[in-house]
PLY file of the C-alpha trace (Angstrom):
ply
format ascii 1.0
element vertex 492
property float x
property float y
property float z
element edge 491
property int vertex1
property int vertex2
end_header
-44.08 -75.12 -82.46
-44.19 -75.73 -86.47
-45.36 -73.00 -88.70
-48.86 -74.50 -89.29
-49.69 -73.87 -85.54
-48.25 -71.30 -85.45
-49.81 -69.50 -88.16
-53.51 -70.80 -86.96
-52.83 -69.24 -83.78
-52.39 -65.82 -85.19
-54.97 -66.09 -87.68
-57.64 -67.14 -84.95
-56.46 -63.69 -83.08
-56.38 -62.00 -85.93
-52.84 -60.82 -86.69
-54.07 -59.54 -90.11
-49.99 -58.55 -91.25
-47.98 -61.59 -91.05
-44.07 -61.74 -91.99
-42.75 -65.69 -92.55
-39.16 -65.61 -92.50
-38.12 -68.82 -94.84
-35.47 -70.03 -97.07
-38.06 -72.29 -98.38
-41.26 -70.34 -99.72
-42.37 -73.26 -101.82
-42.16 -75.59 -98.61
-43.81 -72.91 -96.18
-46.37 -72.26 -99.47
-46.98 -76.13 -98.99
-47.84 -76.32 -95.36
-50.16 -73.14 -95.24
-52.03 -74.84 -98.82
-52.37 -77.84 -96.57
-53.69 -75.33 -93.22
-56.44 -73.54 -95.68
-57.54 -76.79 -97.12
-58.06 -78.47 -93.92
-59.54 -75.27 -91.95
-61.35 -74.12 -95.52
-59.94 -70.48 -95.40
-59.91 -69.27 -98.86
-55.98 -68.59 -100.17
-54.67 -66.42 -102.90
-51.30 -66.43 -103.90
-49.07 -63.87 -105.78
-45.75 -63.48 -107.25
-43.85 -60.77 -109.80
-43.92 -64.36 -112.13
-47.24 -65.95 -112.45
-49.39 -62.70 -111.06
-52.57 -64.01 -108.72
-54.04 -67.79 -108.47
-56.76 -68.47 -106.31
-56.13 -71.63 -104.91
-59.00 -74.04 -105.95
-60.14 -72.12 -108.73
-61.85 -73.67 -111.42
-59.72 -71.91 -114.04
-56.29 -71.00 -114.31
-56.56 -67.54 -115.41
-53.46 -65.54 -113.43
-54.28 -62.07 -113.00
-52.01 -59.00 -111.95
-48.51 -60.38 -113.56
-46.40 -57.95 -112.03
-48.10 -55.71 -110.54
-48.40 -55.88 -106.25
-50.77 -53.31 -106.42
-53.49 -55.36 -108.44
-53.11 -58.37 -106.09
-53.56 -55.97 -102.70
-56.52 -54.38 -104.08
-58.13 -57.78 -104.95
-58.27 -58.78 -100.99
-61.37 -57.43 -100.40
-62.66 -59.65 -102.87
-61.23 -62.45 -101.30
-63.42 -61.83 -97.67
-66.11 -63.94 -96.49
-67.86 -63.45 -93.19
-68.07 -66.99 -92.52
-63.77 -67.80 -93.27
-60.65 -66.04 -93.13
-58.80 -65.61 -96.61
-55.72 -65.73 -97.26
-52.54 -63.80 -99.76
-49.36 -64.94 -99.56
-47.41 -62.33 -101.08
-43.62 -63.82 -102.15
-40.59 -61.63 -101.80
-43.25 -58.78 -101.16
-40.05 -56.76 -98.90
-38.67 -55.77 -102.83
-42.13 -53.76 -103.47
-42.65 -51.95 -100.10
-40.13 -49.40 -100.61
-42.92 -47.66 -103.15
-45.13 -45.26 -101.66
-48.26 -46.56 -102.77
-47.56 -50.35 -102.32
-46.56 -49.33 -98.44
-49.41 -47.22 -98.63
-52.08 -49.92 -99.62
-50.63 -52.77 -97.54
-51.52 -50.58 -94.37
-55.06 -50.11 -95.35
-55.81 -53.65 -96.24
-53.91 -54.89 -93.30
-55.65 -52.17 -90.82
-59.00 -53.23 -93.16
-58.52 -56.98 -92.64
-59.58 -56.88 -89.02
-62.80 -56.68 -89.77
-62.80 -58.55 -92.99
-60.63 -60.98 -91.99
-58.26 -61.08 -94.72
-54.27 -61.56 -94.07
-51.49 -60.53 -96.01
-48.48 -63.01 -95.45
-45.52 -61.72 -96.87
-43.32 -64.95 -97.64
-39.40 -63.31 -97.83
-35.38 -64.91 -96.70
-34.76 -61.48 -94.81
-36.86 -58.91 -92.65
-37.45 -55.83 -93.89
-40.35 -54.10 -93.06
-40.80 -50.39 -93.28
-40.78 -48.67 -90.07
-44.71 -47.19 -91.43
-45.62 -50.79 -91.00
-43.54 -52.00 -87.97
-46.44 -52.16 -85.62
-48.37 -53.77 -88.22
-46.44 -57.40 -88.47
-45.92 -60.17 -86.58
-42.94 -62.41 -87.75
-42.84 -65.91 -87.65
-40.11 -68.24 -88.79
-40.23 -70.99 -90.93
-37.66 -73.65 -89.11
-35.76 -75.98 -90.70
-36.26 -79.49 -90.65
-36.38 -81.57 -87.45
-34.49 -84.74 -87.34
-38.03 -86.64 -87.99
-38.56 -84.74 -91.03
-35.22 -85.54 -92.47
-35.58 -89.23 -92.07
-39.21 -88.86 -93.81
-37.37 -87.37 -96.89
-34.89 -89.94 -97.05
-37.79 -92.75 -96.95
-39.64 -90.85 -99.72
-36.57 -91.02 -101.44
-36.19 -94.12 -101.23
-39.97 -95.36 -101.12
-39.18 -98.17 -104.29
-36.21 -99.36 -102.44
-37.24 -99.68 -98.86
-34.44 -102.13 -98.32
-32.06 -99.80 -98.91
-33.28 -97.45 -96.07
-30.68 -97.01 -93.34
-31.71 -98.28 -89.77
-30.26 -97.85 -86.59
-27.13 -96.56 -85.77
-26.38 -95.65 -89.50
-29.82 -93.65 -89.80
-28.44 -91.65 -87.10
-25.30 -90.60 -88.59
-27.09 -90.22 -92.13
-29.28 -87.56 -89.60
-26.38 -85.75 -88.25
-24.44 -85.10 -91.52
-28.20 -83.62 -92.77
-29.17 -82.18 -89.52
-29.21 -77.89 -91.02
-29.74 -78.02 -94.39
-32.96 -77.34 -95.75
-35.65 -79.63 -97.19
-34.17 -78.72 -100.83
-30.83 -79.34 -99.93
-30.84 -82.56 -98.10
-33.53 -84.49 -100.04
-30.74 -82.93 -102.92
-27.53 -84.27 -100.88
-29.34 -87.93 -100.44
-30.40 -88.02 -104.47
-26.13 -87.50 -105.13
-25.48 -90.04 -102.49
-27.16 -92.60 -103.98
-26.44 -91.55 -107.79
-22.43 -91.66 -106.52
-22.79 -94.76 -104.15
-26.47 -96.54 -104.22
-27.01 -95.30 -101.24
-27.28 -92.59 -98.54
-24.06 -91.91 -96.85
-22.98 -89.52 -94.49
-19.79 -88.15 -95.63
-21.40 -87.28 -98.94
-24.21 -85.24 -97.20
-21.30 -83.96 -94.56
-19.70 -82.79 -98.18
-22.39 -81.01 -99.56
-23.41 -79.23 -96.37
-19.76 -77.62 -95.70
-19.81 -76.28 -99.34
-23.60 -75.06 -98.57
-22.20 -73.43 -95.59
-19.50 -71.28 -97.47
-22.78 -69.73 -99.59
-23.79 -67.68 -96.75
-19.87 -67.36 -95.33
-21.95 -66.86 -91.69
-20.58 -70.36 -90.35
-17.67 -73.03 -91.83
-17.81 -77.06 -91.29
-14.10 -77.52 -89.91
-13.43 -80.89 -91.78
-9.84 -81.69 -90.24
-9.22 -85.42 -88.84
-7.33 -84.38 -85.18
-8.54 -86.37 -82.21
-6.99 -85.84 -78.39
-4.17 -88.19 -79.17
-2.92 -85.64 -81.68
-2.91 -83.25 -78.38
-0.39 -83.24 -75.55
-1.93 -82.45 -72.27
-4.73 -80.98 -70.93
-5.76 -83.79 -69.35
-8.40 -82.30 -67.28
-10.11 -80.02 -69.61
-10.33 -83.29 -71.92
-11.77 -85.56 -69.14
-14.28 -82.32 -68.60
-15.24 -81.75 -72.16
-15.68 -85.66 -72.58
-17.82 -86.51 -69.43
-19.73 -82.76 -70.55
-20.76 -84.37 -74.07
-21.85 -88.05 -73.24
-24.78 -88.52 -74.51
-26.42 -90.14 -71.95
-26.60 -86.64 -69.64
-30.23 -85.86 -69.35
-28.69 -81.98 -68.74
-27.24 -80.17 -72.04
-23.77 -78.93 -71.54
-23.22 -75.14 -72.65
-19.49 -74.88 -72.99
-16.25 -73.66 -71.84
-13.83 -70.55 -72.49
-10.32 -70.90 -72.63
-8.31 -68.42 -71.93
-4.54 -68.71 -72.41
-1.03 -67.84 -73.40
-1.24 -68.04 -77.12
0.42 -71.28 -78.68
-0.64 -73.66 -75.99
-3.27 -75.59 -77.95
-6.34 -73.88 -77.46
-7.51 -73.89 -80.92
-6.13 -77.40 -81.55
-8.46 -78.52 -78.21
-11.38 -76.67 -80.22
-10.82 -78.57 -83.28
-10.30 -82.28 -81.82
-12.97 -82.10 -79.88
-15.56 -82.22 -82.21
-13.82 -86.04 -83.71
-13.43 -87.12 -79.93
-17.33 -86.86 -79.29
-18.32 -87.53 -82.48
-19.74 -83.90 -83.21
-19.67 -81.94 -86.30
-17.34 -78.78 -85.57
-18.46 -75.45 -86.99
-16.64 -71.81 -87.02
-17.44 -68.83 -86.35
-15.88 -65.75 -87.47
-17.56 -62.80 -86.06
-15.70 -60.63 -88.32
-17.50 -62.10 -91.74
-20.84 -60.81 -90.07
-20.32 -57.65 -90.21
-22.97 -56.13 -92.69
-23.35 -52.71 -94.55
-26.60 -51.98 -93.73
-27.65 -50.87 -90.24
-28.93 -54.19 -87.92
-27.77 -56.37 -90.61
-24.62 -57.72 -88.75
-27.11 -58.72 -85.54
-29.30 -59.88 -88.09
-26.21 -62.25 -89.58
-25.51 -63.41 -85.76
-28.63 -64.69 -85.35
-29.09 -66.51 -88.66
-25.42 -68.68 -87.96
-26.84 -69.19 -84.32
-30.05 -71.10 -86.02
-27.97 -72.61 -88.42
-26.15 -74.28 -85.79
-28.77 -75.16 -83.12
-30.41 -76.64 -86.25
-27.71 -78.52 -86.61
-27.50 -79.45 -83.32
-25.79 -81.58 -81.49
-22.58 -79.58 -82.67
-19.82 -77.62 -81.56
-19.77 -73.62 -81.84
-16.02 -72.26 -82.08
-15.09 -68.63 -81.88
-11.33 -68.09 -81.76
-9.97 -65.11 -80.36
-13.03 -63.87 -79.31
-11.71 -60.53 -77.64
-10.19 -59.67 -81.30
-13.63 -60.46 -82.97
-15.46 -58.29 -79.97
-12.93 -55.35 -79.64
-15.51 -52.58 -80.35
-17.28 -53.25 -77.41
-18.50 -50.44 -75.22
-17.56 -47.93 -78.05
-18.72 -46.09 -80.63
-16.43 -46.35 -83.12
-18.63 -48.98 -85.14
-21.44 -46.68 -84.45
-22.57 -49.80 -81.58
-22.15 -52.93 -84.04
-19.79 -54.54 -81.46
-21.38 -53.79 -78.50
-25.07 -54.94 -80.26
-23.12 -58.24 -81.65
-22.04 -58.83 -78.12
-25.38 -58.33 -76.36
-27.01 -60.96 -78.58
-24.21 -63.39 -78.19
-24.41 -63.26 -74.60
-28.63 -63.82 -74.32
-27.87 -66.61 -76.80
-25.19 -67.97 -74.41
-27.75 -68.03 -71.53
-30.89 -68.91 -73.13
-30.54 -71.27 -75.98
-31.76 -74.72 -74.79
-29.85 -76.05 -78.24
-27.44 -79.20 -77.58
-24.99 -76.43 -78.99
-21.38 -76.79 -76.93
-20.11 -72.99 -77.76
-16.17 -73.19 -77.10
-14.36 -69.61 -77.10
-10.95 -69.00 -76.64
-9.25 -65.61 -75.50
-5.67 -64.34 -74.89
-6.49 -61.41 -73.45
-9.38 -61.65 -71.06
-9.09 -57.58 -70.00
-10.31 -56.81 -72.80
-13.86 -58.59 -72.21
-16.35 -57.44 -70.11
-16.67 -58.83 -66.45
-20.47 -60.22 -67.45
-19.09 -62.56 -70.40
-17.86 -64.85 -67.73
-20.69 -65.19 -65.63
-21.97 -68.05 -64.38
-24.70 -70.14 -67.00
-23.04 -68.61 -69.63
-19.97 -71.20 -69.85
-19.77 -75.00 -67.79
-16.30 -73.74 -66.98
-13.49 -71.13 -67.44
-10.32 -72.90 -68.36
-6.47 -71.34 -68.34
-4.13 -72.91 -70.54
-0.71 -72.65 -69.14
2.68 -73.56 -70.43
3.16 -77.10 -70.34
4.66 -78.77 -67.67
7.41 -81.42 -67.76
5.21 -84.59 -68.34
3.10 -82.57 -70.76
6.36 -81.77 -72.94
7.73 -85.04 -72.87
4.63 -85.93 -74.63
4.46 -83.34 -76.82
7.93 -83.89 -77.86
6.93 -87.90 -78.17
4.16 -86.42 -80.50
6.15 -84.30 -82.95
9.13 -86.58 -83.17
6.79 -88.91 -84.70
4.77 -86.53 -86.53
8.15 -85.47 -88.50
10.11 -88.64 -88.14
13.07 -87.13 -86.11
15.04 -89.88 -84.11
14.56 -90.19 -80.59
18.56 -90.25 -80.31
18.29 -86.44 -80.82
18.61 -84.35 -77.90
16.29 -81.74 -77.14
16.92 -78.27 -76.53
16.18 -76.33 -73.65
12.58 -75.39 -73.33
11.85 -74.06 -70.04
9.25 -71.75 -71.42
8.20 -73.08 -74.62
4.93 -73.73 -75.78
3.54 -76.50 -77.29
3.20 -74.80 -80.90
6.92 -73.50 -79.83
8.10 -77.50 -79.45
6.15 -78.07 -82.71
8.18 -75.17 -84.93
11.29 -76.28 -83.85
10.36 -80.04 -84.43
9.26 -78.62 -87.94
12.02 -76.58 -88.67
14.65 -79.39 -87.42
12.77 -81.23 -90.41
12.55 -78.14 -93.04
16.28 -77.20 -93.01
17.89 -80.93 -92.39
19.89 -79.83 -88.95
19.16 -81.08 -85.22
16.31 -80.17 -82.86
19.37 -77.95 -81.06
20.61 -75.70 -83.79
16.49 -75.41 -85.24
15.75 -74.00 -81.03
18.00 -71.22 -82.47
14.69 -69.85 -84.75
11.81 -70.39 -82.06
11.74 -67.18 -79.81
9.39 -68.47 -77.00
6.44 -66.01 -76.49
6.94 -66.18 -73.16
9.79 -63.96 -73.90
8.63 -61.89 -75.96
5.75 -61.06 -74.26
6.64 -61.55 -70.99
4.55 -58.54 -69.17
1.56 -59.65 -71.02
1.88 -63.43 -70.03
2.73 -62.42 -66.20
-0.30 -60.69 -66.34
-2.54 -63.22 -67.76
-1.46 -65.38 -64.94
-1.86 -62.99 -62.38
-5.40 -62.69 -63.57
-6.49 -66.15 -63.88
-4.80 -67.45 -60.75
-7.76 -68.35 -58.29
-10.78 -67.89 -61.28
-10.09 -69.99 -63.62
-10.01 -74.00 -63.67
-6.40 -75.62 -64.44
-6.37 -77.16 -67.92
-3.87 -79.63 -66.74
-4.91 -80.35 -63.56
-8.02 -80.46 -61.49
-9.25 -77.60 -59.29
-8.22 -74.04 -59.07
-5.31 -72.90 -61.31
-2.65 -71.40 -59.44
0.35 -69.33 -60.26
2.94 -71.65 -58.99
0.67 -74.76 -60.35
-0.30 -75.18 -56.53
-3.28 -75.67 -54.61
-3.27 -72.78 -52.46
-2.28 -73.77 -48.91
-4.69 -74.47 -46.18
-5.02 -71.74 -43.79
-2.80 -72.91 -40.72
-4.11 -72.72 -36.89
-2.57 -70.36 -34.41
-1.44 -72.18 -31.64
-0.22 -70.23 -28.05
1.91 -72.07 -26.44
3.31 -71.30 -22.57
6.53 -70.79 -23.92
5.29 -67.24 -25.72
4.66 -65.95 -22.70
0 1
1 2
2 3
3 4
4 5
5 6
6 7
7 8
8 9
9 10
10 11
11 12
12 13
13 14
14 15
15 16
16 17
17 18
18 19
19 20
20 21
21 22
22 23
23 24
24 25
25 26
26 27
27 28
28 29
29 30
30 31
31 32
32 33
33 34
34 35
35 36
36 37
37 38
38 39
39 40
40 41
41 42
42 43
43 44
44 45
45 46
46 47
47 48
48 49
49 50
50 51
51 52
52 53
53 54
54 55
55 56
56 57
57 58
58 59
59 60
60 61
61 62
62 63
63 64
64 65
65 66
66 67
67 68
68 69
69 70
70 71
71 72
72 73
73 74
74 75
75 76
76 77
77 78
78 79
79 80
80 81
81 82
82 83
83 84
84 85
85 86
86 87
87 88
88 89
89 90
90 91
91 92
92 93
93 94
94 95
95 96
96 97
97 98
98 99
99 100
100 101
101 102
102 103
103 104
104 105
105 106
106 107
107 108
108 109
109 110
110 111
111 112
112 113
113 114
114 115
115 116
116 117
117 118
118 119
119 120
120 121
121 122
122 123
123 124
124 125
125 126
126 127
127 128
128 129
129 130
130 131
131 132
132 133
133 134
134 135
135 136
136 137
137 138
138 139
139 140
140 141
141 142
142 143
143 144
144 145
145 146
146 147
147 148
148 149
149 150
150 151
151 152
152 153
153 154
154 155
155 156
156 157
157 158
158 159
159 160
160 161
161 162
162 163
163 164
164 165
165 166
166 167
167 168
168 169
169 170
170 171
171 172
172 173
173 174
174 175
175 176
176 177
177 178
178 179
179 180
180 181
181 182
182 183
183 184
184 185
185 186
186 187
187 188
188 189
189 190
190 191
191 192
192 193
193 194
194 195
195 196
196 197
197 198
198 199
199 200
200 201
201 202
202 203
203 204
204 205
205 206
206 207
207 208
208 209
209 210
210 211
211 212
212 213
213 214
214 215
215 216
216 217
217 218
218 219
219 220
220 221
221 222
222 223
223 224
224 225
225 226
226 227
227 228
228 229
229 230
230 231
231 232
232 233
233 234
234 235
235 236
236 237
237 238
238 239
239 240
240 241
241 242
242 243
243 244
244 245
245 246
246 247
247 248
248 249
249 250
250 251
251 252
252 253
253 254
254 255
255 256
256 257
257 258
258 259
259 260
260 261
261 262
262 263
263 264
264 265
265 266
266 267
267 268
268 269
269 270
270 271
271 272
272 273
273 274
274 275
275 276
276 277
277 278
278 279
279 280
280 281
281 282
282 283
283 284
284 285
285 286
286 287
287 288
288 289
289 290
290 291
291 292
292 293
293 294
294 295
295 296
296 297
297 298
298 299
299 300
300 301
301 302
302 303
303 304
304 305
305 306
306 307
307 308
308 309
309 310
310 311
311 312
312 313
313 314
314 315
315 316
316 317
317 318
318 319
319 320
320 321
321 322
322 323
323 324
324 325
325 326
326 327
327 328
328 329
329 330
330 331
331 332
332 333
333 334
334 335
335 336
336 337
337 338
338 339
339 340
340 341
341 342
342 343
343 344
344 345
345 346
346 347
347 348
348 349
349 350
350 351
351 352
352 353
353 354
354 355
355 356
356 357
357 358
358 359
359 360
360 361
361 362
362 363
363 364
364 365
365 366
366 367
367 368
368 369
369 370
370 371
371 372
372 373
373 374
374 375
375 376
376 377
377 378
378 379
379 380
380 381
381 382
382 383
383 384
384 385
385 386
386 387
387 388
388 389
389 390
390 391
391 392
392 393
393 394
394 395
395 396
396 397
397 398
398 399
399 400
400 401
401 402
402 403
403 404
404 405
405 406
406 407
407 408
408 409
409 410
410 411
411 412
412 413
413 414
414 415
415 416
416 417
417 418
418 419
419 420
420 421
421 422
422 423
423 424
424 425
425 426
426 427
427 428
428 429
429 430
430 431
431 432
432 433
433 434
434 435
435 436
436 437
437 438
438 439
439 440
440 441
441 442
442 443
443 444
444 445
445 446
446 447
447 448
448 449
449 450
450 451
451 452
452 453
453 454
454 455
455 456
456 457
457 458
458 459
459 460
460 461
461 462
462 463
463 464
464 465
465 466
466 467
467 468
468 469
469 470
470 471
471 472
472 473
473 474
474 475
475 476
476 477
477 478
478 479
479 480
480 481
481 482
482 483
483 484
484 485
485 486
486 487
487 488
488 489
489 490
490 491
């Protein structure tokens, strides 16, 4: 529902306190101008810069520069028993920490029932004083849809129509601009075609990751890797792939992977997004965190937007348990454990074409509920490589740093594949063979061998094989099928 239908709705039941959450007051100021003109409400609107205009005034006299309390007592003015009228009050949430602003925005907002007059409060951020709590209704200004963005880039292009991407390329031009704001794309197409002539994708796909850094709530990974950068995992690839087509009338959710650290679940994360043609983004719970009480939920739920807007996408959290580890304390006075409620309703109810991949090395230190079903498509264990899966891996690195397939390899019984990579790297760095470099790589299998047995011990029989389909197993294994118990004569 856009904001114009929204807003009517309320108005016709006569929410007289109204809170619209935008990035874009001139844009929201735009559509409700539109909403008055069309339903002939009478609008004021006031800022600490250019004091009160009456919309549709004959003069231009502002009145009340600066002062809130001028503008509030002018609503009653404003009423008409045959219309509803209107004040849109911008960035109002820096006044209402005075006493007699808070004071006088009750009384006109209790008063406006019956003279049907609204204060909308036009502000980035929430912050209404608990005195007035019960008072507003918020309503949030969306960013564009996908049809909006194209309409900017014809207006943009309205004295060059032939220049106007079609088809397939309009689509991609959509993606790369799919999140930002009115402002910013219609800003990102202008430097396209200033650099180029024309609209292009990686230019918008550009400007949006350095947009994203502003807020430091999400980042645009921008790295090239693709699955045949990726040894193995064959069936958590086919999974992911046949998840994302397209084509599925059902929207995937995603997948956790849980696994021994250094066997390529962050890597998966990252080439994913190039293998289905899906713009990656990170999340890193820890830059949430905010000073002020309710701001870190408050940051959570501002990225989550951010990437449903920019939808379809991928949403990675690495190390999730590290990012979550407060949970079901109270040594972050709750933050965690709030953080972590809101992440999981998001993780059952969004209806985005979000695909949330988390990974976890430690999966004890989650609660039971996180990996519930509807929550994640699947539960994946990533598992030290088998034989096949090394050979490849090897194959991959011996490329990647040019060493000669003449070399032999060293024993790796237990290695990982970010263990196959060092040595591969090192063999490189200090000019000596893959066999001497082995001496440096201490597998993590060793050196956290109780930690690793355990990991298997848990996800043997509930999570799905990376590798292979089905069940994963402990000794890689489907488990055996429960044998009949024959008596025979001769046990007699």
């Amino acid at each position: 529902m856009g904001l114009s239908q929204e807003l009517l709705d309320y108005v016709h039941a006569a929410y007289t306190g109204l809170w619209i959450q935008t990035h874009e007051p001139d844009e929201a100021e735009r559509e409700i101008t539109a909403l008055a003109h069309e339903r002939k409400w009478k609008l004021a609107v006031w800022d600490i810069a250019n004091g009160l205009r009456i919309a549709g005034a004959s003069d231009a006299t502002e009145m009340a520069p600066g002062d809130p309390l001028a503008a509030l007592r002018a609503m009653p003015a404003l009423g008409d028993a045959k219309s509803s009228a209107l004040l849109l009050l911008h960035n109002f949430h820096k006044f209402l920490s005075n006493p007699e602003v808070m004071q006088t925005t009750f009384a006109q907002i209790v008063a406006g029932k019956r003279n049907r007059t609204f204060v909308v409060v036009l502000s980035p951020v929430v912050q209404v004083p608990v005195e007035l709590e019960k008072l507003f209704v918020v309503i949030e200004h969306a960013l564009p849809d996908r049809a909006q963005l194209e309409r900017i880039a014809r207006e943009i292009l309205s004295d060059q129509p032939g220049e106007i991407p079609k088809g397939e390329e309009m689509q991609r031009v959509l993606d790369a601009a799919a999140g930002m704001t009115r402002y910013e794309a219609e800003a990102s197409y202008a430097l396209s075609l200033a650099r180029h002539n024309r609209i292009r994708p990686d230019v918008i796909t550009d400007l949006k990751a350095r947009a994203l850094k502003k807020n430091n709530l999400l980042t645009l990974y921008r790295g090239g890797e693709s699955f045949r950068d990726l040894g193995g995992l064959e069936n958590l690839k086919d999974f992911c792939k046949r998840a994302l087509q397209s084509s599925r009338k059902v929207k995937p959710r995603g997948v956790l992977l849980l696994g021994i650290s250094g066997t390529g679940k962050s890597a998966f994360a990252k080439a994913l997004g190039n293998e289905v043609g899906r713009p990656t983004l990170l999340l890193d719970i820890g830059t949430l965190m905010g000073s002020l009480v309710g701001a870190s939920e408050a940051n959570l739920r501002h990225a989550l937007r951010i990437a449903e807007a920019t939808s379809p996408s991928i949403l990675f959290c690495d190390e999730i348990e590290k990012a979550l580890s407060g949970v079901g304390s109270q040594g972050d006075s709750g933050v965690s454990t709030r953080l972590f409620g809101a992440l999981l309703t998001w993780l059952s109810d969004h209806e985005s074409d979000v695909f949330f991949i988390g990974t976890s090395n430690d999966i004890s230190k989650l609660p039971a509920e996180f990996t519930r079903a509807e929550r994640f498509d699947g539960v994946f264990f990533l598992d030290i490589p088998n034989v096949a899966e090394k050979e490849a891996i090897w194959s991959l690195y011996r490329k990647h740093f040019q060493i000669p397939e003449s070399q032999i390899r060293p024993k790796d019984d237990s290695w990982t594949g970010a263990e196959i990579k060092a040595c591969c790297r090192l063999a490189t760095l200090l000019d000596e063979p893959l066999t001497q470099a082995a001496r440096n790589v201490v597998p993590v299998a060793v050196t956290a061998a109780e930690a690793v047995e355990k990991l298997r011990t848990w996800a043997s029989g509930r999570c799905l094989c990376a590798n292979n389909p089905g069940i994963f197993t402990r000794d890689g294994a489907p488990s055996p099928r429960a044998a009949r118990r024959v008596h025979r004569p001769s046990d007699n």
